[in-house]
C-alpha positions, 0 to 999 in steps of 0.5 A: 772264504772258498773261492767257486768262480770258474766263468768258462762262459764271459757272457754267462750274467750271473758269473758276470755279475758274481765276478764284478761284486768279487772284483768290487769287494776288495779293497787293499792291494794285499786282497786284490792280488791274492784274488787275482792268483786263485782266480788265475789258478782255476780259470783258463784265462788271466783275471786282465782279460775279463777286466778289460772286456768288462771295461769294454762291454761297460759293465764295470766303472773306468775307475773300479778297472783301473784299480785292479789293473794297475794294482795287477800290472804294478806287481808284475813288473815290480816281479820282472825288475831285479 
């Protein structure tokens, strides 16, 4: 699959919405982290950032958000402990 999503423009709906059906199809945590790395490598703010203003413009569920965020937050700190 090649990954497209450059979403310069938050508010632009078609790559909301192409965002959000991405952030709802994975999954497992394997396929949640990999998203977030390619995303991070070709957008200039970090795939967090757009899930919390999603969360907070109520564009997607509390339940998909905290998913993705404590799938995002847990592997950055299991980086950070020796």
């Amino acid at each position: 699959m090649t990954l497209s999503l450059n979403i310069s423009n938050l508010f632009n709906d078609s790559s909301t919405h192409e965002l959000v059906d991405q952030l709802r199809k994975r999954t497992t945590e394997e396929e949640i982290l990999e998203f977030e790395r390619k995303f991070n490598s070709t957008n200039e703010k970090n795939l967090h950032i757009y899930i919390c203003r999603f969360l907070k413009n109520r564009s997607i569920s509390r339940a998909l958000a905290s998913k993705w965020l404590i799938t995002i937050i847990n592997n950055k700190e299991s980086e950070i402990k020796p």
